[in-house]
N, C-alpha and C positions, 0 to 999 in steps of 0.2 A: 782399401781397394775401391776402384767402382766399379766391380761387380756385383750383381745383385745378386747371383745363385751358382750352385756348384751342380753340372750333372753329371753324373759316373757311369761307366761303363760296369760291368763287372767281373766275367771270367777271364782273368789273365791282369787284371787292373785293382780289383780289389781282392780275390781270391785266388790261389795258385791254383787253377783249375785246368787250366791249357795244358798242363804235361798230362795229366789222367785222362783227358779226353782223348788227347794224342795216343797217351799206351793205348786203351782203350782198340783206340781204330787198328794201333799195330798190330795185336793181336787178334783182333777179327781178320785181319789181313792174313795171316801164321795160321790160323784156323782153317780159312777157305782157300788156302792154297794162290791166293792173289799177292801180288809184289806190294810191297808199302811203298807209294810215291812221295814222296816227302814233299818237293815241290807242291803236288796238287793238294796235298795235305795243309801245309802253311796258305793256299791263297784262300780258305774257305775260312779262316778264323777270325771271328768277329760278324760272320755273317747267319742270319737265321735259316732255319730247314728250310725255310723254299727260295734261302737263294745256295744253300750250300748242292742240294739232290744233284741240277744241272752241271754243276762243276765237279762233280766227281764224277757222272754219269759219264759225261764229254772226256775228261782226262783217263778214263781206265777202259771207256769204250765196251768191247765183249767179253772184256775179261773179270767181270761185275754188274750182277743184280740188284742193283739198288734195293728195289723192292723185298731182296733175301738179309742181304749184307745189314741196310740200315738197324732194325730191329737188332739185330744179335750185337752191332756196336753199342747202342742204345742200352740193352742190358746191359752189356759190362759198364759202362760210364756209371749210368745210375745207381749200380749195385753200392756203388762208389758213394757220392753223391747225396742221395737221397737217405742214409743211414748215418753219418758220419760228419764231424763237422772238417772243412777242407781248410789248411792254414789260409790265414791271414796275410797278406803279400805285408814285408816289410815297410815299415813308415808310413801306413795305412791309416794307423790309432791317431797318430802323433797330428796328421794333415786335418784329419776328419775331426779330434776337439779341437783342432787353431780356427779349422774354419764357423765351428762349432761359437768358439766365444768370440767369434765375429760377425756372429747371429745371421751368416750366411746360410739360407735354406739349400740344401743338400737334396738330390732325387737319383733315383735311377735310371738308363738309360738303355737297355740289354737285350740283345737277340734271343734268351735264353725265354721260354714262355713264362709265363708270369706265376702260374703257381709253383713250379722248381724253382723259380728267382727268388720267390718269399722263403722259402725254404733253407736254400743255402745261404741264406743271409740271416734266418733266424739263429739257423746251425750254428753258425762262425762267430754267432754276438753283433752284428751290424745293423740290424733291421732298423734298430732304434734311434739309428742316425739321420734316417730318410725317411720323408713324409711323407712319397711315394716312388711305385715302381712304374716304370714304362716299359717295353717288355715287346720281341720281336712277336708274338700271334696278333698283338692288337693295332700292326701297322699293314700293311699290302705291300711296299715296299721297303726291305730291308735295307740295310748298312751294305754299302756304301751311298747309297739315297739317304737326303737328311729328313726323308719323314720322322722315324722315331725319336729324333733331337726337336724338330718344329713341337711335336705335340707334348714332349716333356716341357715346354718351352711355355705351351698353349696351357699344360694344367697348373701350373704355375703362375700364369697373368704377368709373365715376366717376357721383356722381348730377346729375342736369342742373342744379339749384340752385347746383350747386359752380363751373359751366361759364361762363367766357365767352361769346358767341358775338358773331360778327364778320359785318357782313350789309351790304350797297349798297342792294339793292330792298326795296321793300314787302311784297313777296310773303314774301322769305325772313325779313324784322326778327317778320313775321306767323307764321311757321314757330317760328322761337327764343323768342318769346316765351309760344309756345300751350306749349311745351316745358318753362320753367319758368326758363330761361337768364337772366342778364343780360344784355342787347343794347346792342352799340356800332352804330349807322348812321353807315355814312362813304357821303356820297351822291356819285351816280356819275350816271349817265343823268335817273334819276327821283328829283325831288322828295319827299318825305314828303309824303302826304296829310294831310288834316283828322283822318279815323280812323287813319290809325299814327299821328300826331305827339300823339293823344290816349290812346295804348298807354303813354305815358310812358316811353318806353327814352331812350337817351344818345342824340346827334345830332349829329355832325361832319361838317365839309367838308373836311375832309383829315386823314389818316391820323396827320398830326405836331399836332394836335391832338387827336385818341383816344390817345397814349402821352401825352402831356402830364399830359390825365386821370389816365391811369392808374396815373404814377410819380406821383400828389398820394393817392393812393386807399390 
């Protein structure tokens, strides 16, 4: 390949974490007596807490306190999460040693804050494949802005043209591409829309199909 580097997303890409965050919310929803939006639910994934707050705020309007709602969702996830190692998304292993004995440097790229990222990644057995994390508290601008691809990009001494990137949602294929990356979408919760699937990146339904690709490439 002449790629020089692999950067990954991680809940819903490396980890099956999107459905538990999703139960999660449903049932805070069940809890408070508020409807579960599904729709506004799927356009916040892959996005960090300060870009998710206003999109839930705006889509549920007065029918939701953020400021009550967040936290009690937040427990339930983490009770999850932070105890527990969460599986491994299929054909994960298998990508991560090809690219491995192709001495392609590997990082991470995730909205998730940085110490729960180290975590879930210790959890699961993965930490040890990536040299580092990058991580939505240490950007200002989240996904769909490609700040947190540039500076994965920047800790690496690698230029983002040279870069894989590896992405589930809409938000983040939107993030790596504004970036300059080449994007692989391996879809997880959410579809490809009209407008990313006309962003012209790669588009898999399973993981063992993006190596495929990649050992033809």
């Amino acid at each position: 390949m002449n790629y020089k580097a692999a950067i990954f997303d991680m809940d819903g890409l490396l980890l099956d974490t999107e459905q538990v965050c999703m139960t999660a919310f449903q049932q805070t929803c069940t809890e408070m007596n508020i409807p579960f939006k599904q729709d506004i639910y799927l356009s916040i994934i892959g996005r960090n807490q300060a870009g998710i707050k206003p999109i839930i705020e705006n889509g549920y309007g007065d029918l939701l306190d953020y400021s009550v709602f967040h936290p009690r969702w937040m427990q339930r996830y983490l009770a999850v999460v932070e105890d527990q190692a969460i599986p491994v998304k299929s054909g994960i292993i298998a990508l991560l040693e090809w690219l491995q004995s192709q001495n392609i440097p590997m990082v991470v790229a995730t909205s998730t804050h940085n110490a729960l990222a180290h975590k879930k990644l210790q959890l699961a057995g993965l930490a040890h494949y990536f040299s580092h994390i990058t991580s939505g508290d240490e950007v200002i601008n989240g996904k769909p802005a490609p700040e947190i691809y540039l500076l994965a990009a920047q800790r690496l001494h690698i230029s983002p043209e040279q870069c894989l990137a590896f992405e589930d949602s809409n938000n983040g294929v939107k993030s790596a591409i504004a970036a300059n990356m080449t994007v692989l979408q391996i879809i997880d919760l959410v579809e490809p829309d009209t407008d990313t699937r006309a962003l012209g990146h790669h588009i898999f339904n399973t993981m063992d199909e993006a190596l495929t690709f990649l050992k033809a490439v």
